[in-house]
TORVO-880541 format. One record per residue: residue in three letters; x, y, z of N, C-alpha, C in turn. Coordinates in steps of 0.05 Angstrom, whole numbers, plus 5000, padded with zeros to 4 digits. Layout:
BEGIN
ALAXYZXYZXYZ;...
//
This chain:
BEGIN
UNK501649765000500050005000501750255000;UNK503850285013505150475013506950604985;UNK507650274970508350394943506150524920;UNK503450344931501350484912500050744919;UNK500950744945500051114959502051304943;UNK503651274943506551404939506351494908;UNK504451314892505151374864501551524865;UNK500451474872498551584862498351904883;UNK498451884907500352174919501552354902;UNK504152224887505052384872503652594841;UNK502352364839501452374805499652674820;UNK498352694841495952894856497953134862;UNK499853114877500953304895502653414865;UNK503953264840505553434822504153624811;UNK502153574804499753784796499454014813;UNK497753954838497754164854500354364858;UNK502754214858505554304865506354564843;UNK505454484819506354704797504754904803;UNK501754844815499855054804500955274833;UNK500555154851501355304878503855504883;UNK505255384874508455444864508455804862;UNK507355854841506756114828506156144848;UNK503756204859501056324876502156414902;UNK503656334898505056324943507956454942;UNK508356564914510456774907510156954930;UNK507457144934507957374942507657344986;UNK507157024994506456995018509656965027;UNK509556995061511356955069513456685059;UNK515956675061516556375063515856215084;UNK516156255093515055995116511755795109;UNK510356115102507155925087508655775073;UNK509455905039509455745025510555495028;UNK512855475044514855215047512155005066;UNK511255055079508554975095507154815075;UNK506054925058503855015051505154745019;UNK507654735011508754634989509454405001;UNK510154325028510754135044508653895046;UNK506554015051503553905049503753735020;UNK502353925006502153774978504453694963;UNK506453664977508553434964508253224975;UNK507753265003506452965019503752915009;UNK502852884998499452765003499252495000;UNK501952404989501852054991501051995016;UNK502552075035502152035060500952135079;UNK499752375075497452405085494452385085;UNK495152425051491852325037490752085025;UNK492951965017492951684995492751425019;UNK494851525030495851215051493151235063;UNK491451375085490551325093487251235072;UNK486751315059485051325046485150995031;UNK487150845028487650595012487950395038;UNK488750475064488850355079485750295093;UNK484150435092481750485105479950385085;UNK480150435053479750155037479249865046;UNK481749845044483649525057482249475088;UNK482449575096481249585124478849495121;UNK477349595111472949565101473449245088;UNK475249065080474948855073476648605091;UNK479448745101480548605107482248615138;UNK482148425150482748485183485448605185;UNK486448905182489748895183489449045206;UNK491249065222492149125240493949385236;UNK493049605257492849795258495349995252;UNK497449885272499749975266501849885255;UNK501749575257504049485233502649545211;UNK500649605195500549655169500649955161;UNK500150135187500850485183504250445178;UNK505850305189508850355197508850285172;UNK508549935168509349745147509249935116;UNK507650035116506650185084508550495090;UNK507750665106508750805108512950855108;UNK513650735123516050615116517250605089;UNK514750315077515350235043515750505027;UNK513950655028513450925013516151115019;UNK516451085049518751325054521651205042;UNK521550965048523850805044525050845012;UNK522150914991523350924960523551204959;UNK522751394980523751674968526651624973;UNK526651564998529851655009531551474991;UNK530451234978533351174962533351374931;UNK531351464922530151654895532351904905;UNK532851924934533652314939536952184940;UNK537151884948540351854951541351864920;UNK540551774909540951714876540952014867;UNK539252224872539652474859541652694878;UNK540852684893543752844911544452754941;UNK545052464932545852314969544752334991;UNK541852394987540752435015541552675031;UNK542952885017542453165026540753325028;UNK539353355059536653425065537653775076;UNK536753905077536054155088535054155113;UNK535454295133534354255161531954235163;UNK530454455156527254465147525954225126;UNK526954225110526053875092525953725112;UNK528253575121528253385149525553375166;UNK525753605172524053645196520753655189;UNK520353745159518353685143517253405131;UNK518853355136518953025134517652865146;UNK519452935176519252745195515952795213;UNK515053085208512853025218510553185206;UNK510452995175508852885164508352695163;UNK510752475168511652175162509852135193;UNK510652325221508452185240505952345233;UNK505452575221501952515224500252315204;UNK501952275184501452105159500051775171;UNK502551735184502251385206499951535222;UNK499551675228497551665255494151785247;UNK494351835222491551865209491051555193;UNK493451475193493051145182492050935200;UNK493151055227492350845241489150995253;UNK488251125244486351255254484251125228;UNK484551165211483451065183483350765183;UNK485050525194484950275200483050215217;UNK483250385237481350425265478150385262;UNK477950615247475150645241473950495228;UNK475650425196474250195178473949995195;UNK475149855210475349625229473049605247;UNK471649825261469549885274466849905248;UNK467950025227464850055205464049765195;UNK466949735196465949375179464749175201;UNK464649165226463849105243461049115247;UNK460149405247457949545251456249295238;UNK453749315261450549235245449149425232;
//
């Protein structure tokens, strides 16, 4: 799940990414870097959970090995994609943009596993 979040994330967030790009010229930097941070993640904030919570409505997975398990998969092929183009040279702010997306990303997943798990249940 995490490699099919990851591509279809992307294919959403490259779009948004160009159009936004322009538009957030005249805002502070900090929005825009915010604000561009977001919609470069939406694999993992919008996709993962949304395919997991899918998967969930049919099938018994378990909450947090499959937020980590996928999530991981997904992060695991950027970071080898960013070593291959410039060695995993992150910027302090990237890093840190990263890292907590990567936890709200897992924690709307496991929130998204959660729920389907209780709907599919439901009478």
């Amino acid at each position: 799940m995490g490699f099919v979040s990851l591509i279809l994330g992307a294919i959403v967030s490259d779009a948004l990414f160009v159009r936004l790009s322009n538009r957030l010229t005249p805002w502070p930097s900090w929005v825009a870097f915010a604000a561009l941070t977001v919609v470069s993640r939406l694999w993992i904030l919008g996709a993962l959970p949304a395919l997991s919570y899918g998967a969930a409505r049919i099938l018994a997975l378990r909450p947090w090995s499959t937020a980590l398990g996928a999530a991981l998969t997904g992060e695991g092929l950027l970071l080898a994609i960013d070593y291959i183009h410039n060695g995993l040279v992150l910027e302090p702010r990237q890093a840190v943009g990263r890292l907590v997306t990567f936890a709200l990303g897992t924690g709307l997943t496991v929130w998204a596993v959660k729920s389907a798990r209780r709907a599919a249940t439901a009478p």
